[in-house]
N, C-alpha and C positions, 0 to 999 in steps of 0.2 A: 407168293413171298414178295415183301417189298424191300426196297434198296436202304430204305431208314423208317424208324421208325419215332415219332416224336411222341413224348409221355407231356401232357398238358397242352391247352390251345391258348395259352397268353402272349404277349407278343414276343417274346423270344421262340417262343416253338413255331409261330404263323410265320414269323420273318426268315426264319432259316428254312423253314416246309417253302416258302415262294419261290426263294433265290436257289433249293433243290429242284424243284419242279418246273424250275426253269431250263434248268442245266439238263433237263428230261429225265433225271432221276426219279421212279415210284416211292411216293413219299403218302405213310399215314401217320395220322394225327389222330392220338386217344387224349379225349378226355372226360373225367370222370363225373363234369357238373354237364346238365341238360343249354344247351346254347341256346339264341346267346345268355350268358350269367351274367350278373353283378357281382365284385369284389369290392370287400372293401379297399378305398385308395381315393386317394385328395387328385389326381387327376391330372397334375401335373406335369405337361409336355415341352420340352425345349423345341425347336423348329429346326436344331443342331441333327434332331432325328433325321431328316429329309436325306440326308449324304448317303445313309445306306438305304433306303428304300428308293425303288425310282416311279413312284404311282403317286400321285394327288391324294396329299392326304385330306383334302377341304373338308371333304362330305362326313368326316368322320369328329372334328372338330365342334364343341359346344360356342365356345366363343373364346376370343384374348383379353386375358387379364394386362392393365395398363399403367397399372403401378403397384406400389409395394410399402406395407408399411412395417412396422416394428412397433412392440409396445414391452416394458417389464411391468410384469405382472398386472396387466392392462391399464398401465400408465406411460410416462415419457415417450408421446408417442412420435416417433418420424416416418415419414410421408417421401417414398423417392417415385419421381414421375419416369416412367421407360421412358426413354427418347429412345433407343434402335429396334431389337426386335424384342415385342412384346411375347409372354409366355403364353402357350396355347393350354386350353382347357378342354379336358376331354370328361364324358362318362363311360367309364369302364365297361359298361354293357355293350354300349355301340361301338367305342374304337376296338375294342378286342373283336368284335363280330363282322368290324370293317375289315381289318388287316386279316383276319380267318380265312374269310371269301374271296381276297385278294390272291390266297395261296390257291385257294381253291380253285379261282380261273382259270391259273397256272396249270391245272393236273392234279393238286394234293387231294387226297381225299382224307374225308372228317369223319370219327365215327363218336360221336357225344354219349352222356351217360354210360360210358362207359372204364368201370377202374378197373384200375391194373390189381390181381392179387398176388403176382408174384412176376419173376424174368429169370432165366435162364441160357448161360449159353452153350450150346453145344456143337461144335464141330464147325464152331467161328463163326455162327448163327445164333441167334436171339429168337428166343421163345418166350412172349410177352403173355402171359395166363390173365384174363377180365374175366369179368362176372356174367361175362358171355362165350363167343369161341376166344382161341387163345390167335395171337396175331406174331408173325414170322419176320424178318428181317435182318440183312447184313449189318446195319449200323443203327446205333441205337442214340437218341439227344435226348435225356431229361431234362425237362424244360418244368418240374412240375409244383413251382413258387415255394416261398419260404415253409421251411416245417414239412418240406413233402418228405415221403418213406425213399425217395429213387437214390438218392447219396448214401444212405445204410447200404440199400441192398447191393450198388456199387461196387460196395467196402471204401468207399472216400471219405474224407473224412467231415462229422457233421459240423456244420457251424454253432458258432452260441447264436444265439438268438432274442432278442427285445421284445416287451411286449409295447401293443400299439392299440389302441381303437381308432372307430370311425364313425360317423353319422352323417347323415343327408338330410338336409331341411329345404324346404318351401317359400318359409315364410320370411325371410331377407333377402333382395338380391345389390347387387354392388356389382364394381369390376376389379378392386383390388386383393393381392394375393397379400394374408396378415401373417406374420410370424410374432407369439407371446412366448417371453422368454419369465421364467422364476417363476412362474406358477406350479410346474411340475419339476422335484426335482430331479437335473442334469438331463432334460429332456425339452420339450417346447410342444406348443400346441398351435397348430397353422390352420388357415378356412382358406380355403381355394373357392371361386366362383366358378357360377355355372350360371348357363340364359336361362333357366328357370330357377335358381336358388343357390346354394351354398353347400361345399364337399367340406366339412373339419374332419381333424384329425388331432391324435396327442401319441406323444412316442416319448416312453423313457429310456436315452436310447444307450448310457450306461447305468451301470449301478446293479440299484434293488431294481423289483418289479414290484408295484404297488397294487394293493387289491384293491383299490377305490379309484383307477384307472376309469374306466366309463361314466359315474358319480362325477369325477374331476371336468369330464370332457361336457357332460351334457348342463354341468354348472356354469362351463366358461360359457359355451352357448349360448345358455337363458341371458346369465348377462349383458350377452351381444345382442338381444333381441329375437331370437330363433325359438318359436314355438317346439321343446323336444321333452324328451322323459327318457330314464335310464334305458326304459325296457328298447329301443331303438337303436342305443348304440351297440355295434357289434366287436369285440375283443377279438384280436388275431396276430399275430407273430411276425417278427419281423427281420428279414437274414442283410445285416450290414458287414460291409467287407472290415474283415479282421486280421489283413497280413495276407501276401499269395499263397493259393494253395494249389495242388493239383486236381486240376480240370479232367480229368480222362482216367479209364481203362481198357482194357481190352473193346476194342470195338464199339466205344462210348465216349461222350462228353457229356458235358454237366452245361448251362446258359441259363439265364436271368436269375432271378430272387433264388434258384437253387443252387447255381456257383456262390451265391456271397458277395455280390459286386453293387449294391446299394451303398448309395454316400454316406457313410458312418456320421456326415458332420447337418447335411441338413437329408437325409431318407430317402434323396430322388431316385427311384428308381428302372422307370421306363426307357430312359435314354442306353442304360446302363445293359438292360434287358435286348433291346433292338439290335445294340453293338454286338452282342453275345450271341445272340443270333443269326446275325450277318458272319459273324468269325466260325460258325462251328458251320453252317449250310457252306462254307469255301473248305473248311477241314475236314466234313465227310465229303464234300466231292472227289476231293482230292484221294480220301480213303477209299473209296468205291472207286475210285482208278488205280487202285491197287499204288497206290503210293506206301511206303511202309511207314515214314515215318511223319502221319499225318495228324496223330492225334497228341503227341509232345509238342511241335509246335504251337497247335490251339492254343494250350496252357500256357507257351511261352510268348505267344504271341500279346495274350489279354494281359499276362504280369508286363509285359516291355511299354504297350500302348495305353495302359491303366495305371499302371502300378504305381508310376516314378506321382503320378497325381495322388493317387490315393497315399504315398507316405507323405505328403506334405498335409493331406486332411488328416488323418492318422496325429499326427502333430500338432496341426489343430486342435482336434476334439480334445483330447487331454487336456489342455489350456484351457479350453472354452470350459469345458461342462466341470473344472477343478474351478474354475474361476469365473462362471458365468456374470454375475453382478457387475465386476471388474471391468471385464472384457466389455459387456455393455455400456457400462459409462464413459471408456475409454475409448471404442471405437464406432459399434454399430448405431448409437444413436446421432451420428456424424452423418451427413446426405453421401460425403465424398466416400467413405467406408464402403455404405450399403449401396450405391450404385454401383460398385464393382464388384459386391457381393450378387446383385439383381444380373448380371452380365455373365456371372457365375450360373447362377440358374437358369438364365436363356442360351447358356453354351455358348456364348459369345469369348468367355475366358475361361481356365484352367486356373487351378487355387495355384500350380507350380508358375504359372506367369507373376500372379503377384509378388510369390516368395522372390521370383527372380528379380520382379524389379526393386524391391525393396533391398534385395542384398547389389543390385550395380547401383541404387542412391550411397549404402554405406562405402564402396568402394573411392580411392582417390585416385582412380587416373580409369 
């Protein structure tokens, strides 16, 4: 029997499996793709990540993206150069497989290929059923990305859900990270770099869901110069935070793309995921020391350190994706706009700081 057990090996489940298996807690980790995998995901890391992991993330690292640009509807294009810290570039095969191992050093142990069919608890114990033996433990983390079954079977409640593709190309390399806004509507489509080619991506991330989603994505592409065909890109779901909700039940939390904690305004998720991990491996410590009331904090803790941000993007995206056009010509095609937006993305600022300073310029005294 082990002290927890983690459903999914992304980084939200690797980083909270480390900082348990630190603390000498018996920690496994199921997951149901054969490791390491590829997800689809633009790759996108802030270096804001570092604070809760304490190991070198270099070796896991493709290369830093050094500027950023903007385009509507791949016109009016601005160009903002990073001057502090540039965005890190990952491929999801490797950083998941880095940070996996990292736990694993730790103690955790990994059992790949392997899905969960069902969990049960009984007698304040978790009985996890795979499509192999079934796997036992005091505390349970679903870790296991957007669209996964572990929040039904919870009873928490599910989120709505966007849909998103993704594709990988070859054949252009660069170093800027692009954001196209008005090609898809209330949604945008981004290409993150990579030392050997190019991560896009398109998310509509209110609204309808369009059925020419992949067709839209592998068209911007071509245009960009990218060698692709439909049949490559991949369709997959996407859980953006919608309001707080309850993170927990009995003897369980919820962390990464399966809490709902992705940037509703521009999709970042990793950063978001890492934090979630860090907060639930300190919430079941705490639980497995028989603390009672360890797992209402979790929840209270990511609405108090999350939240008060996430209603100011909340507030945003309404605006924006009501009034995308607008909003672009009023603000984002401005360098001084999108450099604070670029500072947003390397976690260097908080959307709540800007609203702040913008409401002490209206203030008189």
């Amino acid at each position: 029997m082990f002290d927890c057990i983690m459903v999914g090996a992304g980084p939200a489940s690797s980083t909270a499996a480390y900082h348990l298996a630190k603390q000498g807690r018996s920690v496994v980790v199921v997951e149901k793709a054969s490791l390491p995998r590829n997800k689809p995901c633009s790759g996108g890391v802030p270096g804001a990540i570092a604070q809760w992991l304490d190991f070198d993330l270099t070796p896991a690292m493709s290369m830093k993206a050094n500027k950023i640009t903007y385009t509507w509807k791949m016109e009016y294009l601005v160009q903002v150069q990073q001057i502090n810290s540039p965005m890190w570039m990952v491929q999801r095969d490797v950083f998941d497989d880095f940070l996996i191992k990292q736990a694993q050093k730790t103690g955790a142990e990994v059992r790949h290929s392997t899905e969960v069919k069902g969990i049960e608890l009984k007698n304040f114990l978790w009985e996890v059923k795979t499509n192999s033996e079934p796997v036992f433990g005091r505390y349970l983390i679903a870790a296991d990305g957007a669209g996964g079954p572990m929040t039904k079977r919870l009873g928490l409640k599910e989120p709505t859900l966007c849909l998103s593709a993704s594709l990988e190309t070859r054949s252009i390399k660069g170093d800027s990270v692009n954001f196209d806004f008005g090609t898809i509507k209330k949604g945008f489509i981004w290409s993150f770099p990579k030392a050997d080619g190019y991560s896009w991506s398109i998310a509509a991330m209110r609204g309808d869901k369009p059925k020419d989603i992949k067709k839209m994505l592998a068209e911007y592409a071509l245009k960009c110069g990218a060698d692709v065909s439909v049949s490559n890109v991949r369709e997959h779901p996407r859980s953006l935070w919608d309001g707080d909700r309850k993170l927990h039940s009995p003897n369980s939390l919820l962390a990464g793309d399966a809490a709902s904690l992705a940037d509703p305004l521009s999709g970042e998720g990793i950063r978001h995921a890492i934090f979630s991990g860090f907060k639930a491996a300190k919430a079941s410590d705490r639980a497995l020391g028989d603390a009672d009331d360890a797992k209402e904090p979790y929840t209270e803790s990511i609405a108090q350190e999350w939240g008060p941000d996430m209603v100011w993007i909340g507030r945003l995206v309404r605006a924006f994706y009501q009034f995308t056009g607008a909003v672009y010509r009023a603000g984002l095609q401005f360098p001084r706009t999108t450099k604070l937006m670029s500072k947003i993305l390397c976690g260097e600022l908080l959307y709540a700081d800007i609203a702040n300073r913008a409401f002490n310029k209206l203030m008189p005294f």
